[in-house]
C-alpha positions as CSV (number, residue, x, y, z in Angstrom):
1,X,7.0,-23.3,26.0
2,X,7.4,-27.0,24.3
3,X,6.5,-25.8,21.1
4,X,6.4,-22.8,18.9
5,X,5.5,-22.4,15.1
6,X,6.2,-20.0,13.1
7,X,4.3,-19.3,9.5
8,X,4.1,-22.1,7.9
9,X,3.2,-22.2,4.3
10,X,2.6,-25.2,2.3
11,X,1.2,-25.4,-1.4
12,X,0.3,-28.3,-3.6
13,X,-0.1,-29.0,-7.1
14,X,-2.8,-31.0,-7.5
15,X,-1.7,-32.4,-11.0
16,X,0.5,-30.9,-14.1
17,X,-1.4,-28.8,-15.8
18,X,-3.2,-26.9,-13.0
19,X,-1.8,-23.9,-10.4
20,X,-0.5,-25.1,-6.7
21,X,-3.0,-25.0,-4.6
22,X,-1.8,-23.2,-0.6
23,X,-3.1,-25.3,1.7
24,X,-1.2,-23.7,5.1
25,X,-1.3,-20.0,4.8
26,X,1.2,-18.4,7.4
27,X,-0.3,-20.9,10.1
28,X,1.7,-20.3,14.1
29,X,0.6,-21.3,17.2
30,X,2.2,-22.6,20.3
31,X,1.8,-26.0,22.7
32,X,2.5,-25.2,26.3
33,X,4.2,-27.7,28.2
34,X,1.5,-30.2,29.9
35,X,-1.1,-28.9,28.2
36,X,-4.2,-30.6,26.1
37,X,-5.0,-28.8,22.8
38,X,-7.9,-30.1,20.5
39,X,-6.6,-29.1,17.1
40,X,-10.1,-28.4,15.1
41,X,-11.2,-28.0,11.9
42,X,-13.1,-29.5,9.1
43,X,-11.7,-31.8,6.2
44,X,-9.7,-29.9,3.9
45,X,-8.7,-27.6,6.7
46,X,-5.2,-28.0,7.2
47,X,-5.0,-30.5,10.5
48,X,-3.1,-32.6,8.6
49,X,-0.6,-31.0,6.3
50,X,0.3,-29.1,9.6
51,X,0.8,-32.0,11.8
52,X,2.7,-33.7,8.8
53,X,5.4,-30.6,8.7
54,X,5.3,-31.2,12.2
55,X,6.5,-34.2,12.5
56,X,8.6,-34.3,9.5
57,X,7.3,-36.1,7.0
58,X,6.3,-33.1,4.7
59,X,8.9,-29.9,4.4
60,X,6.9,-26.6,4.6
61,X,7.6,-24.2,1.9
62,X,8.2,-21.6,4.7
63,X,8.2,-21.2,8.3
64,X,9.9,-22.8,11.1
65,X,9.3,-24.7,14.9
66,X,10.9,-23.9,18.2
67,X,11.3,-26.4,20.2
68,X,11.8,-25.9,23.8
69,X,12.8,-23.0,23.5
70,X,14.8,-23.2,21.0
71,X,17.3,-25.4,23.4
72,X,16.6,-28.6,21.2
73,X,17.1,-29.5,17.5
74,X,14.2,-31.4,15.5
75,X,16.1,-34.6,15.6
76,X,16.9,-34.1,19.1
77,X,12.8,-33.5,20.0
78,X,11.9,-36.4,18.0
79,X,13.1,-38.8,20.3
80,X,10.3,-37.6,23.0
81,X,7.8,-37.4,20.5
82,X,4.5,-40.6,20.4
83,X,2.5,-40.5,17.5
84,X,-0.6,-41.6,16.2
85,X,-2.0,-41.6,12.6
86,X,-4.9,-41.0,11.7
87,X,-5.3,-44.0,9.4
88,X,-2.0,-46.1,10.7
89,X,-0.5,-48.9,8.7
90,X,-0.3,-52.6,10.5
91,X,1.7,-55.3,8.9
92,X,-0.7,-57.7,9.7
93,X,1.2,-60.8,9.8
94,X,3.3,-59.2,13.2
95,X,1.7,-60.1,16.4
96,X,1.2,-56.8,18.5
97,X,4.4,-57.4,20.5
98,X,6.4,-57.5,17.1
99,X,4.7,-54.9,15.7
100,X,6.1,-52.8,19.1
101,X,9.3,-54.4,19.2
102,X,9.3,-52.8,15.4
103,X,8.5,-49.6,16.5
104,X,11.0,-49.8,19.4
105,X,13.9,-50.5,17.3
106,X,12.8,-47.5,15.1
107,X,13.0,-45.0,17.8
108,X,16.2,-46.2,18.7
109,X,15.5,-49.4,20.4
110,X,17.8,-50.4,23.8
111,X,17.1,-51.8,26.9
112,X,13.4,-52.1,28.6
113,X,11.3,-53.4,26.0
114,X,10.0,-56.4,27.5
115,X,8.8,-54.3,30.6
116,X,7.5,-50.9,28.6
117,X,5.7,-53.5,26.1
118,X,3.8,-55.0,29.4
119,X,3.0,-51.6,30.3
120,X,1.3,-50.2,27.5
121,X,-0.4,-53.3,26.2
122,X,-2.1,-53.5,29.4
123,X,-2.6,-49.6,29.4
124,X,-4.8,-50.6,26.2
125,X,-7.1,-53.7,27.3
126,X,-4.9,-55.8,25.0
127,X,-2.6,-57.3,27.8
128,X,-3.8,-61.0,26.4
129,X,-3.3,-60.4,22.7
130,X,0.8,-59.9,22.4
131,X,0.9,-62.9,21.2
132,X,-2.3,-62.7,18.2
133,X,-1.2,-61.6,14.6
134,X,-2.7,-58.2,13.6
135,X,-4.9,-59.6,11.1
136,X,-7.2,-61.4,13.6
137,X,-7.9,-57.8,15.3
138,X,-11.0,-55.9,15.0
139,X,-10.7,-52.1,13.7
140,X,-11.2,-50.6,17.7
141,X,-8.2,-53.4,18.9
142,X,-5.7,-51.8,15.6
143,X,-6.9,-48.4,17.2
144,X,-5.8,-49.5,20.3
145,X,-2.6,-51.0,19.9
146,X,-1.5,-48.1,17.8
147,X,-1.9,-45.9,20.7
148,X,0.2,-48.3,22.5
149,X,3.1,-47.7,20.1
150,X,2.4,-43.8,20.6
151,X,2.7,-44.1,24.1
152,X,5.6,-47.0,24.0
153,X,8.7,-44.7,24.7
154,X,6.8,-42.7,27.6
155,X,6.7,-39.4,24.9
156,X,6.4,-36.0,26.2
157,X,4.4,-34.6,23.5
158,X,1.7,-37.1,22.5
159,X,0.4,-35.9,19.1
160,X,-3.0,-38.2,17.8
161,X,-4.9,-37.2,14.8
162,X,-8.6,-38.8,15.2
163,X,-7.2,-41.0,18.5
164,X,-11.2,-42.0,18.6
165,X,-12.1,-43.2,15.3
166,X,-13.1,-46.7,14.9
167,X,-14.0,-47.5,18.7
168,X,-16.7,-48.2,20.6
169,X,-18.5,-46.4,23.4
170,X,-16.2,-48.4,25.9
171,X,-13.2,-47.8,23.5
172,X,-13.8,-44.1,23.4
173,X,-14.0,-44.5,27.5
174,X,-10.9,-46.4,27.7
175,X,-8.9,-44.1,25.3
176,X,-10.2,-40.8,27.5
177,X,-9.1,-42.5,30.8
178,X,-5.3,-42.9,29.0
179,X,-5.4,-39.0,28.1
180,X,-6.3,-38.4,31.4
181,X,-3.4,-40.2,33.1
182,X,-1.2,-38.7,30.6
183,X,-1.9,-35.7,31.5
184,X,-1.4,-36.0,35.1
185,X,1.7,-37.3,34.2
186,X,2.4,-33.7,32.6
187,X,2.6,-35.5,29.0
188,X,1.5,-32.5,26.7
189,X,-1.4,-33.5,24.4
190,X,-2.8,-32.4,20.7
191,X,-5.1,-34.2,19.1
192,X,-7.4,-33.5,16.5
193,X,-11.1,-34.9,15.9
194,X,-14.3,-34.5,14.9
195,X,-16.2,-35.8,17.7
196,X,-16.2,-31.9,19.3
197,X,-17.8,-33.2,22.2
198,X,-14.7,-35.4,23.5
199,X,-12.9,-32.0,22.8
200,X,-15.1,-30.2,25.1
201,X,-14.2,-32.9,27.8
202,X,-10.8,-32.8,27.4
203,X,-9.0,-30.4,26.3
204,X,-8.2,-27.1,28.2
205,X,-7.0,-25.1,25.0
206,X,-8.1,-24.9,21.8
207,X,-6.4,-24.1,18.1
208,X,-9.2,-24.2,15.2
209,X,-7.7,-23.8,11.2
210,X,-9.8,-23.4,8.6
211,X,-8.8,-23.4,4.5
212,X,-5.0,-23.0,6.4
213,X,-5.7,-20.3,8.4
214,X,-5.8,-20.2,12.3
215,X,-8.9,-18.4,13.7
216,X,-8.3,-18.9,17.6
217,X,-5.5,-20.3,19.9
218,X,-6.3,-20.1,23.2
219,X,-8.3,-21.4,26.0
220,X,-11.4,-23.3,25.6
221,X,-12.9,-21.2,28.2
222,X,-12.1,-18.0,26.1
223,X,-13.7,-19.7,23.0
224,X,-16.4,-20.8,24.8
225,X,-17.2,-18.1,27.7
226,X,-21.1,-19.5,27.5
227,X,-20.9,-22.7,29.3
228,X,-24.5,-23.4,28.0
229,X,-23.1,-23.5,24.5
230,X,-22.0,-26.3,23.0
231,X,-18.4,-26.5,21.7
232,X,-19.9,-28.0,17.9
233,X,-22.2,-25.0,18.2
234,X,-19.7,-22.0,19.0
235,X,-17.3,-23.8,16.1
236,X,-20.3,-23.2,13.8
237,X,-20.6,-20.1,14.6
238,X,-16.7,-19.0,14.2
239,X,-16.7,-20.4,10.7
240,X,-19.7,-18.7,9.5
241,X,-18.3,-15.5,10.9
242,X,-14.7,-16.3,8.9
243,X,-16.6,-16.4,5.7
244,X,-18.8,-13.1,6.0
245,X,-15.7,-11.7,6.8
246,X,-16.6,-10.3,10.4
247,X,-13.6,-11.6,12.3
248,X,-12.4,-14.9,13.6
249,X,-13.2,-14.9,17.1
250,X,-16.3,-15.6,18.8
């Protein structure tokens, strides 16, 4: 197993003068190694505050990650970690190549640059454009090129939150072909989005939250046994069930 997490809990107090509010309520599930989860749920969910403990950049109030199994530390998984925001920041007077060479000297930086940079900015469509300054790049291109830091150290977990947004029919194409190869590659994947049907094409397990609770983790197949029925429509169909109370599982 890649990844394991244990309860985590995470509160926030919206202002001073009014109660934290939990956001992650004893949330655990587990990534197997070369595997493609679709991490669903609607805004407000928790998708974010648990990818953010995740990857650091929040502390949980409890709980705790295992990574592979328990043989390496955080700082240690880190370094084989790409990552994708969902609403990354460019510095928009760096071309793209010094906006990678930035993120390359982040994670550590070394030998290979030149040759990884050639790699992934042609993985992207943006081979011709290492040279152009951010600011001259439409919305789908930033998209684009921050995949192409994500994928600039070769990662083996790939985590993307909303990988699709701001592209195009041929940008959403493109993107799905990389996921593809990644995968072949035996890069494990979890994303999140809310375009359920790029889910359904993708991904081969599933891990839906909702108000910071996890109501499946499984197989996609398991969620949705009726291949007929649409993933949007069995995710409708979970959540309404959560909140009469019947059960979490389709």
């Amino acid at each position: 197993m890649l990844l394991r997490v244990h309860g985590l809990e995470k509160s926030f107090k919206p202002d001073l003068f009014k109660p934290a509010k939990k956001v992650l309520k004893g949330v655990g599930f587990e990534l197997p190694r070369g595997s493609t989860t679709g991490f669903i749920g609607v805004n407000g969910s928790g998708k974010t505050t648990s990818l953010k403990c995740l990857l650091g950049f929040i502390f949980p109030d409890a709980g705790r990650f295992e990574f592979d199994e328990g043989r390496k530390s955080f700082d240690q998984f880190r370094q084989s970690l790409g990552y994708l925001p969902e609403r990354p920041y460019f510095y928009d007077f760096l071309t793209a190549e010094e906006f990678l060479k930035f993120h390359w000297d982040l994670s550590g930086g070394g030998a290979g640059f030149q040759e990884r940079k050639k790699q992934v900015l042609e993985k992207v469509d943006l081979a011709t454009t290492g040279d152009k300054k951010l600011r001259a790049f439409s919305k789908g291109m930033l998209q684009r090129v921050g995949l192409a830091q994500a994928l600039l150290r070769s990662p083996e977990l790939l985590i993307l939150d909303e990988p699709m947004s701001g592209l195009d029919p041929d940008g959403r194409w493109l993107v799905k072909d990389i996921l593809r190869e990644e995968k072949s590659r035996g890069t494990t994947l979890f994303f999140s989005s809310h375009l359920l049907a790029d889910m359904e094409e993708l991904c081969d397990r599933l891990l839906v939250i909702e108000e910071g609770q996890i109501l499946f983790e499984g197989p996609q197949a398991q969620f949705r046994p009726e291949a007929d029925q649409s993933l949007e429509k069995v995710f409708s169909q979970v959540r309404a069930a959560h909140r009469r109370g019947q059960g979490s599982a389709p």
